[in-house]
C-alpha positions as CSV (number, residue, x, y, z in Angstrom):
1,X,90.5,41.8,-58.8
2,X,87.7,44.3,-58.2
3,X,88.1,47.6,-59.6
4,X,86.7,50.7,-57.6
5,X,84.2,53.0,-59.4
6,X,85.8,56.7,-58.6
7,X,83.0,59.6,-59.2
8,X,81.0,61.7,-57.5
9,X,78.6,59.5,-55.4
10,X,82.2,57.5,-54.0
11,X,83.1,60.8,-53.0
12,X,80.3,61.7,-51.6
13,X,79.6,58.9,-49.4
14,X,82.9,59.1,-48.4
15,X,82.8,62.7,-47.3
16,X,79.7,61.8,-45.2
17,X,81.3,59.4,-43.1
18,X,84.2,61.9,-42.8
19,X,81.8,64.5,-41.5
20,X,80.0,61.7,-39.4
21,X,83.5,60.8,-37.6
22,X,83.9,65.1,-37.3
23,X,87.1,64.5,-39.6
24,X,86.4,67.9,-41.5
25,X,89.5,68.0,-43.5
26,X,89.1,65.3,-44.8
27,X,85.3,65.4,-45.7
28,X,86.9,68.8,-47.2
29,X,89.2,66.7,-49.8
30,X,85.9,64.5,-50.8
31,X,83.8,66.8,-51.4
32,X,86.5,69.0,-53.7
33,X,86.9,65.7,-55.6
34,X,83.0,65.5,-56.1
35,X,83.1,69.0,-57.6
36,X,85.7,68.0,-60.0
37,X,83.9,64.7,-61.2
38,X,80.8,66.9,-61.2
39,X,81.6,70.8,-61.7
40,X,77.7,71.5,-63.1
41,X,75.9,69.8,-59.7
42,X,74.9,72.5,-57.2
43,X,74.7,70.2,-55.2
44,X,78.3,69.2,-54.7
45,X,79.1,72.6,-54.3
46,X,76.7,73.4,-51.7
47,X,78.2,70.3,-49.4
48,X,82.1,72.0,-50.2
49,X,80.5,75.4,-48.7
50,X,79.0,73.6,-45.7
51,X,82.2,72.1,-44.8
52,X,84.6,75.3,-45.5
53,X,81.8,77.1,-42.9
54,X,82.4,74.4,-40.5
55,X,86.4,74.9,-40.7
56,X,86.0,78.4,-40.2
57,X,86.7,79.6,-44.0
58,X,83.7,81.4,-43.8
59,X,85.0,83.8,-46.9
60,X,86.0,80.7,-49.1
61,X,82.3,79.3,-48.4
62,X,81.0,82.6,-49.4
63,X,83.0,82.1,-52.9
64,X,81.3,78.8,-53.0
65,X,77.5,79.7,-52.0
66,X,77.9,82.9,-54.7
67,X,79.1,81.0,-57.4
68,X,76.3,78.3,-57.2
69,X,73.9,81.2,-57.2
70,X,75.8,83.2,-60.1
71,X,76.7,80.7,-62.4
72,X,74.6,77.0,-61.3
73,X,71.5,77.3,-59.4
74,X,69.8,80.7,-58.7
75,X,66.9,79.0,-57.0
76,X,68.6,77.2,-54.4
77,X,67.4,79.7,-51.5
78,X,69.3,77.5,-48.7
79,X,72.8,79.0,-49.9
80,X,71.1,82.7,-49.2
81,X,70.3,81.2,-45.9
82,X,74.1,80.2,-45.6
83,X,75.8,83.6,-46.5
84,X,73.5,84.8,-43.8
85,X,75.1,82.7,-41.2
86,X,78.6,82.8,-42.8
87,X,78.1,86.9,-42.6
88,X,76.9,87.0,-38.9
89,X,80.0,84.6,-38.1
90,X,82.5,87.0,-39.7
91,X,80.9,89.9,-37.6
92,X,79.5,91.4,-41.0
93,X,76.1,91.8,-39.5
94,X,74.0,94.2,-41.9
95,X,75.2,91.8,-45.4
96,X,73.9,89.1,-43.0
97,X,70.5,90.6,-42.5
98,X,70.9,91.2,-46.2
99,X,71.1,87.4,-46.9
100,X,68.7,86.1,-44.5
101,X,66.0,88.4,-46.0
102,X,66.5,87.3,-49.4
103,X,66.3,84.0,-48.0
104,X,63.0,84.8,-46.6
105,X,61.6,86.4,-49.6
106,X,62.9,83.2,-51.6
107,X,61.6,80.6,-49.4
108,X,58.9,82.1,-47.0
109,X,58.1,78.6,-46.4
110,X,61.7,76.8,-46.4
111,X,62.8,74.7,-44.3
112,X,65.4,76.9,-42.0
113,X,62.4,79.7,-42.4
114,X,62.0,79.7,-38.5
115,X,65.5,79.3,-38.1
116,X,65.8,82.5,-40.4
117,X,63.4,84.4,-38.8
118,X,65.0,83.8,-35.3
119,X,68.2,84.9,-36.7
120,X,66.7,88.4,-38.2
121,X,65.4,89.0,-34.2
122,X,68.9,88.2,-33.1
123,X,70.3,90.5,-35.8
124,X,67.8,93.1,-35.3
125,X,68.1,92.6,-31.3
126,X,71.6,92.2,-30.6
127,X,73.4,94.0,-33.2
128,X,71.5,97.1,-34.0
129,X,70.7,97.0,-37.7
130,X,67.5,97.2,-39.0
131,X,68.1,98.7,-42.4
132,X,67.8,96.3,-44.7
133,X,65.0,95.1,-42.9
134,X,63.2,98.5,-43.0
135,X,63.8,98.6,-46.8
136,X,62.6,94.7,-47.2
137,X,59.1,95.7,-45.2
138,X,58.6,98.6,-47.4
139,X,59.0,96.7,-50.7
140,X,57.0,93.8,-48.3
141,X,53.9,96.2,-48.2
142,X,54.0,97.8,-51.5
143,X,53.9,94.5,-53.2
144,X,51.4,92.7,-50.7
145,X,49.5,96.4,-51.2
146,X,49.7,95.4,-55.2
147,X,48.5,91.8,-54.6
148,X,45.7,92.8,-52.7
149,X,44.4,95.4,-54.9
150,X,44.8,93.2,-57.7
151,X,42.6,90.1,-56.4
152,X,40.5,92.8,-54.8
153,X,41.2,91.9,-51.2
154,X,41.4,94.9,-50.0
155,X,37.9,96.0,-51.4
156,X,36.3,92.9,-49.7
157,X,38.7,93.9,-46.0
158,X,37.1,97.3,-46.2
159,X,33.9,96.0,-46.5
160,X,33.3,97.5,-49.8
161,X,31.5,94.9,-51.7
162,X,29.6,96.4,-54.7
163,X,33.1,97.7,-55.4
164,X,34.9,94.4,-55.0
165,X,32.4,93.1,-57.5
166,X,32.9,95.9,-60.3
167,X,36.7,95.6,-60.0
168,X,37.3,91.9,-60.1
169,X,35.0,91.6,-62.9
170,X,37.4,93.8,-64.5
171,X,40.1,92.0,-63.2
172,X,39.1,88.6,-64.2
173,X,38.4,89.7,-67.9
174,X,41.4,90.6,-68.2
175,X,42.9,87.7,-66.3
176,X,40.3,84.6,-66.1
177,X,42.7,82.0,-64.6
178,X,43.6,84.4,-61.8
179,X,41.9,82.4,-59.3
180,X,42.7,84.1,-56.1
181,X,40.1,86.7,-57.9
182,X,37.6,84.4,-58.7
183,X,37.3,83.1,-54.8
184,X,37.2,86.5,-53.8
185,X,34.5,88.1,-56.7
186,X,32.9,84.6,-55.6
187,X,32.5,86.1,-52.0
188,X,31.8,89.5,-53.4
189,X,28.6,88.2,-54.9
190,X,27.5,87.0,-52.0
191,X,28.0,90.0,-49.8
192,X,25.8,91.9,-52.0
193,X,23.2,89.5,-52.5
194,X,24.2,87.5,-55.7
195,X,23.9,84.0,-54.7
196,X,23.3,82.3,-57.5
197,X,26.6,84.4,-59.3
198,X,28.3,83.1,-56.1
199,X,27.7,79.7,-56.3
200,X,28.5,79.2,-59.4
201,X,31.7,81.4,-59.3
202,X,32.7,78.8,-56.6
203,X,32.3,75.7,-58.3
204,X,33.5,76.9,-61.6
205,X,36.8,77.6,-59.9
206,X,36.3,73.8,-58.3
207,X,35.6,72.5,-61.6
208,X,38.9,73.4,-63.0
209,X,40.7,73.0,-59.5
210,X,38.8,70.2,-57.5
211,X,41.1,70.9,-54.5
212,X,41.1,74.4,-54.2
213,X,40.8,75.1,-50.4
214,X,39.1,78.6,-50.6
215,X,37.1,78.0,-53.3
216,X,35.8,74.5,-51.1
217,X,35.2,76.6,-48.3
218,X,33.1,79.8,-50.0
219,X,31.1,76.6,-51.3
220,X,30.6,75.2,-48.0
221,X,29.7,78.7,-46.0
222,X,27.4,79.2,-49.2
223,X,25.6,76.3,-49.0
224,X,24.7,76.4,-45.3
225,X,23.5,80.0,-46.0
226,X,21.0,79.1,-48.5
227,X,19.7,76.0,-47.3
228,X,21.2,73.4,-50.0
229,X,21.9,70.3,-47.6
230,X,22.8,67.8,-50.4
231,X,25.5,70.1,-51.2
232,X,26.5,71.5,-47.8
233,X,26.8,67.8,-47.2
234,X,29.4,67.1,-50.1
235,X,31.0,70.3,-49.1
236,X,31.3,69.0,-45.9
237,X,32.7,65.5,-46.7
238,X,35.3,67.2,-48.6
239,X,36.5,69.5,-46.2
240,X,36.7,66.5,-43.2
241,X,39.3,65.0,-45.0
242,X,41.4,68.1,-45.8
243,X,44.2,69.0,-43.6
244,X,46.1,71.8,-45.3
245,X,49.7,71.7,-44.5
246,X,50.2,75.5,-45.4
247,X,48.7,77.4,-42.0
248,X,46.5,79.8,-43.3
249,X,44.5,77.3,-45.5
250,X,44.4,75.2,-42.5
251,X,43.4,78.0,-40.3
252,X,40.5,79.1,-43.4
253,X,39.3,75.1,-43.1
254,X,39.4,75.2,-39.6
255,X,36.9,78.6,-39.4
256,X,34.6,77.3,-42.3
257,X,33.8,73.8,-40.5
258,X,33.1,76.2,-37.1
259,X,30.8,78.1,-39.4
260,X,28.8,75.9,-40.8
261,X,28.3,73.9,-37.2
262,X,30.7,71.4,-37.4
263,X,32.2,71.9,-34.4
264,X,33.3,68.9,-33.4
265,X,34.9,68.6,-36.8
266,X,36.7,72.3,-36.7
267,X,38.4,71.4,-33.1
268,X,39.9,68.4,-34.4
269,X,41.4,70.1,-37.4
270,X,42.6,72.7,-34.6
271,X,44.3,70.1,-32.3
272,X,45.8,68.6,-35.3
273,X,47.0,72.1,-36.3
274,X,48.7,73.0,-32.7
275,X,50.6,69.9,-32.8
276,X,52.0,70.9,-35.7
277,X,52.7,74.4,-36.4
278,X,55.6,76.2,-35.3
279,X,53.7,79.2,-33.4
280,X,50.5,79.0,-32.1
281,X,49.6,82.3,-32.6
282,X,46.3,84.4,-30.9
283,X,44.1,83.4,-33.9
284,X,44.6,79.2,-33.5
285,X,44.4,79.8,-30.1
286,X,41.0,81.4,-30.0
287,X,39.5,79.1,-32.7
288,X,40.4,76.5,-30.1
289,X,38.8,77.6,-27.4
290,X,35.9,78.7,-29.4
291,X,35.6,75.0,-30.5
292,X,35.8,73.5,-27.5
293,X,32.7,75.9,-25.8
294,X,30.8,75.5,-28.5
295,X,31.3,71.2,-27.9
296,X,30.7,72.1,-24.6
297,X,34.1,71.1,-23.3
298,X,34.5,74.7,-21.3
299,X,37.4,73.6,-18.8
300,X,39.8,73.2,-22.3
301,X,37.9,76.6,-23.4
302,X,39.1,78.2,-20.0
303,X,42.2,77.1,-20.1
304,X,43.2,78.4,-24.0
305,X,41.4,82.0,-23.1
306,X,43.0,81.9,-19.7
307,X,46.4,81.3,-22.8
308,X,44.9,84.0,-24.6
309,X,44.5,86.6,-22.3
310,X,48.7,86.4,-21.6
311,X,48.5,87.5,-25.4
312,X,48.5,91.8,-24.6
313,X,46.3,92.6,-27.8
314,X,43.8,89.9,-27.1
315,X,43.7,89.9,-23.0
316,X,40.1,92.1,-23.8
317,X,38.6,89.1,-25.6
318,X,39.9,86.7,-23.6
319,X,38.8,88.5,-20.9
320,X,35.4,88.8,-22.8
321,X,34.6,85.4,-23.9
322,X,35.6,83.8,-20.0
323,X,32.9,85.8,-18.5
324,X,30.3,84.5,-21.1
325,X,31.7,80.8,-19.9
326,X,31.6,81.5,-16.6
327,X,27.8,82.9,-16.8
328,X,26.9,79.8,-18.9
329,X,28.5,77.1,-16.0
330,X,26.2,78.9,-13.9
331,X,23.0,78.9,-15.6
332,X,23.7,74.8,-16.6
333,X,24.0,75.6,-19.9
334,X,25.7,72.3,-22.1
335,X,27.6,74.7,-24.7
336,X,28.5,78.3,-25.4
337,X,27.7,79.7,-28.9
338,X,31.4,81.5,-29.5
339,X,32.2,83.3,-32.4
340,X,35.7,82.0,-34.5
341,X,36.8,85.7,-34.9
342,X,39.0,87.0,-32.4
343,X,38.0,90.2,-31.9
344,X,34.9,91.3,-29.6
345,X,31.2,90.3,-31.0
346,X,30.1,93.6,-33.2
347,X,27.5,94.2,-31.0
348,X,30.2,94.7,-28.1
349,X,32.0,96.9,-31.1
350,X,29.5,99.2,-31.5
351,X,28.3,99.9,-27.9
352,X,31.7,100.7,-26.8
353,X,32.4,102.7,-30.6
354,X,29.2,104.9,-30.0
355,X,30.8,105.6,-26.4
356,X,34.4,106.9,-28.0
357,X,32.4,108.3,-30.9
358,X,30.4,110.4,-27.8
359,X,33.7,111.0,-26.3
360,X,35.4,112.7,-29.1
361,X,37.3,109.9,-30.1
362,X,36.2,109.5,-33.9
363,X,39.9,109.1,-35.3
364,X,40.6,105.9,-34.0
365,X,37.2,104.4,-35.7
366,X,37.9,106.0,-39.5
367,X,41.3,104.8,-39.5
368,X,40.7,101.0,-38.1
369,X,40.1,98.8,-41.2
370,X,39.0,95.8,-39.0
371,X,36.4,98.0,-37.1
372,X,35.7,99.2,-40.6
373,X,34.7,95.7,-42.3
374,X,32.7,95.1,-38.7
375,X,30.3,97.7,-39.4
376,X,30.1,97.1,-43.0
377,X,29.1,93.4,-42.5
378,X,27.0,94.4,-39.5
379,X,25.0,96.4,-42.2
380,X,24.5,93.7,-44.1
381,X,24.0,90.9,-42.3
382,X,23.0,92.1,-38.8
383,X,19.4,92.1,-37.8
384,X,17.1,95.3,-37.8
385,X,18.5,96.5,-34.4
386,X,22.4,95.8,-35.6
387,X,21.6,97.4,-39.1
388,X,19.8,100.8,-36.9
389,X,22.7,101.4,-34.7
390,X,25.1,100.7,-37.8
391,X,23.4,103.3,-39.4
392,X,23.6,105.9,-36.8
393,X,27.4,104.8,-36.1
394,X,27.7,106.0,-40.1
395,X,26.2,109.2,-39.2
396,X,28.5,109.7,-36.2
397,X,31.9,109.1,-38.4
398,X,30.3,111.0,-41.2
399,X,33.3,110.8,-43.1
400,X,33.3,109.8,-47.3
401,X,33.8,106.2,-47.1
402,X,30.7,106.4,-44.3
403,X,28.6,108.5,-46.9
404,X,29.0,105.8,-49.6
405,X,28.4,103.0,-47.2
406,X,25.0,104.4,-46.7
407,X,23.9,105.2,-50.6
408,X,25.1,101.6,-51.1
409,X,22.4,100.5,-48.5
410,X,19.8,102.5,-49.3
411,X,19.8,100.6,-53.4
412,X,19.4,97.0,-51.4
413,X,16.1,95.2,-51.7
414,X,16.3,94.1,-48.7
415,X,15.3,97.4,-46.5
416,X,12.2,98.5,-44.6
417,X,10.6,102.2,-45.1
418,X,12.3,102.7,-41.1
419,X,15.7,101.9,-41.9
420,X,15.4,103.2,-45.5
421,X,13.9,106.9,-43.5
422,X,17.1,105.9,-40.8
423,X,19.5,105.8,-43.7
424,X,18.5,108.9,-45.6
425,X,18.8,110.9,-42.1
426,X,22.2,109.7,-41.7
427,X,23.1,110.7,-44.9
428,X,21.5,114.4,-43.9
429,X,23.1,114.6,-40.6
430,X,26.2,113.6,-42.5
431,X,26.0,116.8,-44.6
432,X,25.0,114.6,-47.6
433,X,23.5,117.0,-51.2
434,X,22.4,116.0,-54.4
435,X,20.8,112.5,-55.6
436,X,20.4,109.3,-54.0
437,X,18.9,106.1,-55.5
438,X,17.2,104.1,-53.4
439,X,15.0,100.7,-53.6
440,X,11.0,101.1,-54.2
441,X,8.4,99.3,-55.4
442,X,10.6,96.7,-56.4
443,X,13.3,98.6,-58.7
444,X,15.5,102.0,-58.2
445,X,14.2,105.4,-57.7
446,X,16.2,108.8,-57.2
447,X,15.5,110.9,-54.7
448,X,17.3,114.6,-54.5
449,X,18.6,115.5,-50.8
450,X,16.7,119.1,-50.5
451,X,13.6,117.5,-51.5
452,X,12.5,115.1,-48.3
453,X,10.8,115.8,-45.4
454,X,11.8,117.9,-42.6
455,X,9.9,115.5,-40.6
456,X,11.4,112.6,-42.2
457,X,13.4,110.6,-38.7
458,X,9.3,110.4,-37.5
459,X,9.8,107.7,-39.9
460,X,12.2,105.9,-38.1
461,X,10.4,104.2,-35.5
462,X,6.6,103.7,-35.7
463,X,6.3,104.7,-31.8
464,X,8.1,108.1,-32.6
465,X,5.2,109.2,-35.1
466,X,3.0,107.7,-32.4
467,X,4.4,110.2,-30.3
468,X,4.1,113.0,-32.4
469,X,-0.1,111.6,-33.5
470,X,-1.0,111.8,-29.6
471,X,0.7,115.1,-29.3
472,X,-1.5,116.8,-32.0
473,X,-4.5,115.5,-30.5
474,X,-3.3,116.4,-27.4
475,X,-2.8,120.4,-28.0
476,X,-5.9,120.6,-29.8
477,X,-8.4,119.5,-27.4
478,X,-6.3,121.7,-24.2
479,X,-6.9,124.7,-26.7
480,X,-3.3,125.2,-27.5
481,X,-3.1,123.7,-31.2
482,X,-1.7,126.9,-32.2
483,X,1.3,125.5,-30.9
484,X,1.7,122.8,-33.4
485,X,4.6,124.1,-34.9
486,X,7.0,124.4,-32.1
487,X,5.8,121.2,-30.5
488,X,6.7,119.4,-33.8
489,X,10.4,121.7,-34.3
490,X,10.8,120.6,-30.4
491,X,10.3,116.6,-31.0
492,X,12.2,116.7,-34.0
493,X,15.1,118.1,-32.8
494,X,15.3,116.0,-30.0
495,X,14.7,113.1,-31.7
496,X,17.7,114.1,-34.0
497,X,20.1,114.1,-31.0
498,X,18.9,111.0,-29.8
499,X,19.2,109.4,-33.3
500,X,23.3,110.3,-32.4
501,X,23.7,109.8,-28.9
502,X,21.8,107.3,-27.9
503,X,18.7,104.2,-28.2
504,X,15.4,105.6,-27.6
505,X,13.4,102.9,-26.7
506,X,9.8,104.2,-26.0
507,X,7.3,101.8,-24.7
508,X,4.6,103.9,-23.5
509,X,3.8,106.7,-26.2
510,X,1.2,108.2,-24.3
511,X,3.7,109.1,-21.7
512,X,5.9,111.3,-24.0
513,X,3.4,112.9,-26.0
514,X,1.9,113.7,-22.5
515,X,5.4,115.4,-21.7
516,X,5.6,117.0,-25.5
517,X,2.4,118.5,-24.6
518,X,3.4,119.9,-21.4
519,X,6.7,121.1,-22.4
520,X,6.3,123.5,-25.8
521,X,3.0,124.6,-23.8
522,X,4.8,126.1,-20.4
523,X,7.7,126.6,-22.7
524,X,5.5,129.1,-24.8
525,X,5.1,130.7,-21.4
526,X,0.4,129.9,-21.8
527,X,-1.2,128.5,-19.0
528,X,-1.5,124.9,-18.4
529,X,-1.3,122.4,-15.4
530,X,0.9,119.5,-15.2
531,X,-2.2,117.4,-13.2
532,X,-4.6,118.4,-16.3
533,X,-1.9,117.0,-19.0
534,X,-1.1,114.4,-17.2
535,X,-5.1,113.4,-16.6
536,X,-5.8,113.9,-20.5
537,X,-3.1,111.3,-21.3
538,X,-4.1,108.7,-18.3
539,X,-0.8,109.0,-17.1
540,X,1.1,110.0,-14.0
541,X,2.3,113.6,-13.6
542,X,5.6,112.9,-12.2
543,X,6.5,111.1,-15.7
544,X,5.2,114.3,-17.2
545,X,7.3,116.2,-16.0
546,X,11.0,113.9,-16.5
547,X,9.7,114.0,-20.1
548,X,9.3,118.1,-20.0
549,X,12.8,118.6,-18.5
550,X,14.5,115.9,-21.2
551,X,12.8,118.2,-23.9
552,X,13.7,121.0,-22.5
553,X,17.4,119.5,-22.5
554,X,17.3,119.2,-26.1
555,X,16.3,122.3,-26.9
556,X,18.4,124.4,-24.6
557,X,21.5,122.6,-26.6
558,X,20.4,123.2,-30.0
559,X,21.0,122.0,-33.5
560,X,17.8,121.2,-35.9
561,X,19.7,119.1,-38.3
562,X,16.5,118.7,-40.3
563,X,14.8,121.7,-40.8
């Protein structure tokens, strides 16, 4: 004779066939005998709850769930998840948007996480509501808010990256295995310069964590930045064989391997990564069609921007980055060089910024973070023309944040005389007093406000002071030098408004010393002939005079900023 073996795994197997065969009552009389062979297993409990739910007993499940979480198992998330869907069944729809919060804020991750968020847009939809969820996104931002000020994210999102680096010092004194601040003072260092701090800020993180996914990819950007191919290389074996199950690592892995050239590399990961994920949002759908241009396989690039441009915030980039495809086809080219941000180029940024800015429309711009970072990292990494129009965008906004943008620029190394003379007129035009410290000779020097030039934006562009050389010569040997003065108040002042409204591009400075000439003369109401000016300067006499009437423009609408 055979004896049976009664405890809770008999029971439970048992109850499992029950609920196989849809017997539910007596799965139910099972799975009460595996809670009384074990009364301390949450497990057993959560199994009773399921099957009460499935009979209908939705407040006996309840009873069930809230004991495991009371008196068992606090970290079980799924029964939050249950009580949610118990609650919605009973008609008890704002405790049910209750549960399936907590059950998000538990287990953003979880495994009935998309099933949880569907049911907060049914709640939210069908039933009215919204409370609790108003109340969770507040807590939501202030602690994300928290988060990012503590790691210093928030500096680095604004752009503000001599900042970033003071306060995650600070942070990481206090706190030196917080490694989300590490990666990011890591990329601080290298926004302002500090390469070899952020290298090894970067591996030191890697040394204690050899799989840490950011800190592999600030290496990786790092390396292709500075030239170090042996360990761009290594950085790039690594990252090949990485595929981050969490989305925004994969996403991060995806971006770096586009950055660094290995395109062929980043659109696999990306494939991989819309198999996979639950939403394919704008972001994965742009770095996929960015890949596949950049491998020169444009009909898949067509067809995810042709995706992208359903999406109603990204239709404009979409929109944007199939005409550069289209133009490309047509010229033969093999592959289009697309950016992996989503969002316009920031050249495209600030021609259509300076527009608004012209229009009026300066709120928009001071309150956009994103547009924000854009002309931050446009001042540091953009070339003379992108740095320039940064410059006068800052002037434009003219706002606090704007001001210290520009004092930070002005202590790099790495500016010219023109841009420093560009920055230092922003900072005038922006109503800007005191000291500023800027670069010299190879260390700091402090200048005070009141104390340069009036005629310091001649400084800006060499073919402005050109300009201005000519026009000297110019009124002395036609007799009118006496003039001087006004002619130089007159240029300046035009050049000030053009230094906010527009690019002056000047490639004949004969022509517009010619029309200087010309137009502080006539406009000192002396005697002088168009025809004469026009022959002293070898020029023609109808430029003369759409030079004169530009001038003229200026003046008649005011505003020396400078003088």
């Amino acid at each position: 004779m055979i004896s049976m073996r009664l405890d809770a795994a008999f029971f439970h197997e048992r109850g499992v066939r029950y609920l196989q065969r849809n017997d539910l009552k007596r799965a139910l009389k099972a799975f009460r005998k595996t809670v009384e062979y074990e009364p301390d297993n949450p497990v057993n409990h959560c199994n009773l709850a399921g099957v009460l739910s499935e009979l209908g007993d939705f407040e006996a499940s309840n009873e069930v769930l809230l004991h495991i979480l009371r008196n068992l198992d606090p970290s079980m998330a799924e029964c939050q998840f249950y009580l949610a869907n118990n609650y919605a069944n009973m008609g008890e729809y704002a405790t049910a948007e209750e549960y399936v919060l907590r059950y998000l804020d538990q287990a953003p991750d979880g495994e009935y996480a998309a099933d949880a968020e569907e049911m907060l847009d049914v709640l939210l939809d069908e039933f009215g509501g919204g409370k609790a969820y108003a109340e969770w996104s507040e807590r939501h931002r202030i602690r994300e808010r928290a988060l990012a000020e503590r790691d210093g994210r928030h500096l680095l999102e604004q752009g503000h990256f001599e900042a970033a680096v003071e306060w995650l010092e600070q942070v990481i004194a206090r706190e030196p295995n917080n490694i989300p601040a590490r990666n990011n003072l890591s990329l601080a260092y290298y926004y302002t310069g500090q390469y070899d701090k952020a290298v090894a800020t970067a591996e030191s993180v890697l040394s204690e964590h050899p799989h840490n996914v950011h800190a592999m990819c600030n290496l990786a950007v790092f390396s292709a930045q500075l030239g170090s191919r042996e360990r761009l290389q290594q950085c790039v074996a690594k990252l090949k064989k990485v595929f981050p199950l969490h989305y925004d690592q994969a996403m991060k892995v995806g971006t770096t391997l586009g950055l660094i050239g290995e395109h062929e590399a980043a659109l696999d990961l990306f494939a991989r990564l819309v198999r996979v994920a639950e939403r394919v949002d704008a972001a994965l759908i742009h770095s996929l069609a960015a890949a596949a241009a950049n491998t020169g396989r444009f009909a898949q690039a067509r067809r995810w921007w042709k995706v992208l441009s359903h999406e109603r915030d990204m239709a404009e980039v979409a929109q944007y980055y199939l005409e550069l495809l289209n133009r490309a086809e047509q010229q033969g080219k093999r592959t289009l060089r697309a950016s992996y941000q989503n969002e316009l180029p920031l050249h495209v940024q600030l021609q259509r910024m300076k527009r608004r800015l012209h229009e009026g429309d300066l709120t928009t711009w001071r309150q956009d973070p994103v547009i924000r970072a854009s002309l931050y990292w446009g001042l540091r990494h953009g070339d003379a023309d992108t740095r320039l129009a940064v410059v006068r965008t800052l002037a434009l906004i003219a706002d606090e944040d704007a001001v210290q943008a520009l004092r930070l620029f002005l202590k790099r190394p790495d500016v010219d005389g023109s841009l420093q003379a560009a920055a230092l007129c922003a900072l005038r035009m922006a109503g800007c007093r005191g000291r500023v410290d800027i670069h010299q000779g190879g260390a700091l020097a402090t200048v005070r406000m009141s104390d340069l030039p009036n005629d310091l934006i001649l400084s800006v562009d060499p073919a402005w002071e050109a300009v201005w050389e000519l026009a000297q010569r110019g009124l002395r040997e036609t007799g009118h030098a006496r003039f001087t003065g006004a002619a130089k108040r007159m240029w300046i002042r035009f050049l000030q408004r053009q230094f906010l409204q527009s690019e002056l591009r000047i490639a004949r400075p004969e022509v517009w010393a010619a029309g200087l000439v010309y137009a502080v003369v006539k406009g000192q109401r002396a005697t002088v002939r168009q025809r004469d000016v026009a022959d002293l300067f070898q020029v023609s006499a109808s430029s003369v005079s759409k030079v004169a009437v530009r001038l003229w423009g200026a003046v008649d609408q005011g505003g020396d900023h400078l003088s």
